[in-house]
C-alpha positions as CSV (number, residue, x, y, z in Angstrom):
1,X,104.4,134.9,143.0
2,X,102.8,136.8,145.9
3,X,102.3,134.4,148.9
4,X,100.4,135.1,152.6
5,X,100.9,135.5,155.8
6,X,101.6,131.4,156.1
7,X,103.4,131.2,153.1
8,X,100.9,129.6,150.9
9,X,100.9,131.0,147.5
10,X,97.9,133.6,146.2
11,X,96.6,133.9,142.9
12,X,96.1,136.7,141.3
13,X,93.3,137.8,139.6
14,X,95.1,137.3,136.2
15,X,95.1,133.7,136.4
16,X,91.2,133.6,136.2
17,X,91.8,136.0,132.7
18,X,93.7,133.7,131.4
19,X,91.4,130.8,131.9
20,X,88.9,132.5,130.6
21,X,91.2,134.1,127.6
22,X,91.7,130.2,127.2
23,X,88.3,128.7,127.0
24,X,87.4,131.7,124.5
25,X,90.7,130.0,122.4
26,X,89.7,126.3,123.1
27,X,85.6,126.8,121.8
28,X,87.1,128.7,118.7
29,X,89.5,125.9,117.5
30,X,86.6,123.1,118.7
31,X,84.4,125.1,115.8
32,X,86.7,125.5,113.2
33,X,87.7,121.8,114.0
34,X,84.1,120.6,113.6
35,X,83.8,122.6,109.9
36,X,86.8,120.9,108.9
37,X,85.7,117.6,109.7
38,X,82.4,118.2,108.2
39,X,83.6,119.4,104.9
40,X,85.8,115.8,104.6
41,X,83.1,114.0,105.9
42,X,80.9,115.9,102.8
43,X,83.8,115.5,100.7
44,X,84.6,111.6,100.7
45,X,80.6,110.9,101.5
46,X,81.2,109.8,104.8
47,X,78.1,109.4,107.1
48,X,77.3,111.8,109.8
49,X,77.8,108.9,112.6
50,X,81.4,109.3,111.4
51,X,81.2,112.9,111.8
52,X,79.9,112.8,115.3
53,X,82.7,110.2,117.0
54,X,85.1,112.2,115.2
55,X,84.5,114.9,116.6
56,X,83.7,113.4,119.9
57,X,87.4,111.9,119.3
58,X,89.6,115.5,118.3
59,X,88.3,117.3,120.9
60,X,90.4,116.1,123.7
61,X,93.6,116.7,121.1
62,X,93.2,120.4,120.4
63,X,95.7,122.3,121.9
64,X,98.0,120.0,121.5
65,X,99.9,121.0,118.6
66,X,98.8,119.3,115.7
67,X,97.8,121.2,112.9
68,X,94.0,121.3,112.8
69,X,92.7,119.9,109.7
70,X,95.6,116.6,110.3
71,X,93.7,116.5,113.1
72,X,90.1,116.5,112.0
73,X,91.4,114.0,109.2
74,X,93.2,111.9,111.8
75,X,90.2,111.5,113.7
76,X,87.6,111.0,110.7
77,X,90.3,108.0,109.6
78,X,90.0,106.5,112.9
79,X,86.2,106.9,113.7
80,X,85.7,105.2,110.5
81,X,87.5,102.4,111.9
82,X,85.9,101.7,115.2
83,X,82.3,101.9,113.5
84,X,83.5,99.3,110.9
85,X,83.5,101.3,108.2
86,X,87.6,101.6,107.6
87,X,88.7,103.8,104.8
88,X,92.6,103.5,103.1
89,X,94.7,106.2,104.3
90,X,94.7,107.0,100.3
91,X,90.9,108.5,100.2
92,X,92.5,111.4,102.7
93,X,95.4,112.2,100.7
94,X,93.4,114.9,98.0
95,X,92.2,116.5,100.8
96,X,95.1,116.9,103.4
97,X,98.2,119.1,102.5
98,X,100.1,117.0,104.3
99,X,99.6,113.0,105.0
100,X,103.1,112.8,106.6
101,X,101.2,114.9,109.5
102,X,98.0,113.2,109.3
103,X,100.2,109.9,109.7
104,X,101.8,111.1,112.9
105,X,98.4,112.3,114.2
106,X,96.9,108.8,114.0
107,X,99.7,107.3,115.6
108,X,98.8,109.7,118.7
109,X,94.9,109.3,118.3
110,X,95.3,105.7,117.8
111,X,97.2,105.3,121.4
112,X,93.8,106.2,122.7
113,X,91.0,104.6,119.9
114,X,91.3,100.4,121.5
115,X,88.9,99.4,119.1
116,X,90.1,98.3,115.6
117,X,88.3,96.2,113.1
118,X,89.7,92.6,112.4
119,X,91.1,91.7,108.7
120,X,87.4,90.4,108.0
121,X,86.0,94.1,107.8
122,X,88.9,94.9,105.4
123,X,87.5,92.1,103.2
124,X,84.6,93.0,103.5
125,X,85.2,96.8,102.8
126,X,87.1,95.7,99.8
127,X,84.8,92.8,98.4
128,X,81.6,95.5,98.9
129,X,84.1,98.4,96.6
130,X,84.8,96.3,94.0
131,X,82.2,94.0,93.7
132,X,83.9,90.5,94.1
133,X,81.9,87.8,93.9
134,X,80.4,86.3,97.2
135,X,82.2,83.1,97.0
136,X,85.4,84.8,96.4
137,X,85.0,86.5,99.1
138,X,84.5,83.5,101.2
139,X,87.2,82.0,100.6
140,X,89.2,85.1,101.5
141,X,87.8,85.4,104.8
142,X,88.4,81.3,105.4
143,X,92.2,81.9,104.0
144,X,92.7,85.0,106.8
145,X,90.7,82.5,109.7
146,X,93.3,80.0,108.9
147,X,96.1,82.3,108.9
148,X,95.6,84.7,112.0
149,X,99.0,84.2,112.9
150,X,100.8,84.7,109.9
151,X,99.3,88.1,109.9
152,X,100.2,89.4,112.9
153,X,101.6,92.8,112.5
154,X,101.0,92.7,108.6
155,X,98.9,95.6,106.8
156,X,95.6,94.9,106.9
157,X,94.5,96.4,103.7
158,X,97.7,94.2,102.1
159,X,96.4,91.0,104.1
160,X,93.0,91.2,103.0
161,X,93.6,91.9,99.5
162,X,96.4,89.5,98.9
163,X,93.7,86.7,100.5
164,X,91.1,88.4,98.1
165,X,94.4,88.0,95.2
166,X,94.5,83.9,96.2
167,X,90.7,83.5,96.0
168,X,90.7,84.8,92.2
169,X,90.1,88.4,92.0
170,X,92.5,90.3,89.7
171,X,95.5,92.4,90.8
172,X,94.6,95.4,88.5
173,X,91.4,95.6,90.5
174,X,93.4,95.5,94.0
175,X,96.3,97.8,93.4
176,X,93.8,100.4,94.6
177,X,94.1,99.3,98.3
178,X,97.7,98.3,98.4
179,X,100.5,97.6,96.2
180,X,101.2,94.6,94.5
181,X,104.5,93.8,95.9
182,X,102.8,94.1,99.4
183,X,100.1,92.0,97.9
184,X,102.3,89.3,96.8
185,X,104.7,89.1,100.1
186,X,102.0,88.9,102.4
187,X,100.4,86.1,99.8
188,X,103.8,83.9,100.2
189,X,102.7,83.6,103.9
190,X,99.5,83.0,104.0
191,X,99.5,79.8,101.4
């Protein structure tokens, strides 16, 4: 480093270069970010309000070092979430090579994201899929009000269908958003 005459230190003209070199590398991964998250947002019929706040959301992640389409998957997962819309982890997995890395991603994204739906969303994301009766579905939301503690920390997808499970919808039907065992342990403590 080359300093002055009182010792302060002077930056070459390199260093502006390599800001720019960088901004020329940061607006080429923000592109090929944005395709990738509108080709799963196209792909799993997504709408394009989930598009934009993911987007919005992956931007201040590239660079990084997550692998770009865990990253646009990630985020698409997540802005699905805050605009009440949540999707299971499993509509990602034809898409992504690996959900291992898409998991990892949304732990990091997630740190940031404060907003996340309440177990009522998952029932009603859930009732809306399969078509469950209104009244069902009624009394799954009053089973989860009366239960808020017990399912502290539990999987919401699991809560809400096991609650879904108590008011009379069949297993078969459920085993789509979580697995029956879940279904069934999570149903022992909300009784």
């Amino acid at each position: 480093m080359d300093k002055d005459c009182k010792n302060r230190i002077v930056l070459d003209v390199r260093w502006r270069r390599l800001k720019k070199y960088w901004n020329d590398v940061l607006s080429v991964r923000y592109a090929a970010l944005e395709e990738e998250i509108k080709r799963l947002c196209g792909a799993l019929g997504l709408p394009d309000a989930c598009a934009q706040s993911a987007a919005e959301l992956a931007r201040r992640f590239v660079g990084r070092g997550h692998p770009p389409q865990a990253l646009a998957a990630a985020a698409l997962f997540l802005s699905c979430r805050m605009l009440k819309t949540p999707r299971p982890l499993d509509d990602f997995a034809d898409y992504v090579e690996s959900l291992e890395k898409m998991k990892r991603v949304v732990r990091d994204l997630s740190e940031s994201v404060k907003s996340v739906p309440k177990h009522e969303h998952y029932v009603a994301v859930i009732a809306a899929r399969l078509g469950v009766p209104a009244v069902a579905a009624k009394n799954a939301l009053e089973l989860i009000q009366k239960n808020r503690r017990a399912l502290q920390g539990r999987n919401p997808w699991a809560a809400a269908a096991a609650a879904l499970w108590l008011s009379g919808v069949d297993m078969f039907l459920l085993r789509q958003f979580a697995s029956p065992s879940a279904i069934k342990i999570i149903a022992r403590h909300i009784k």
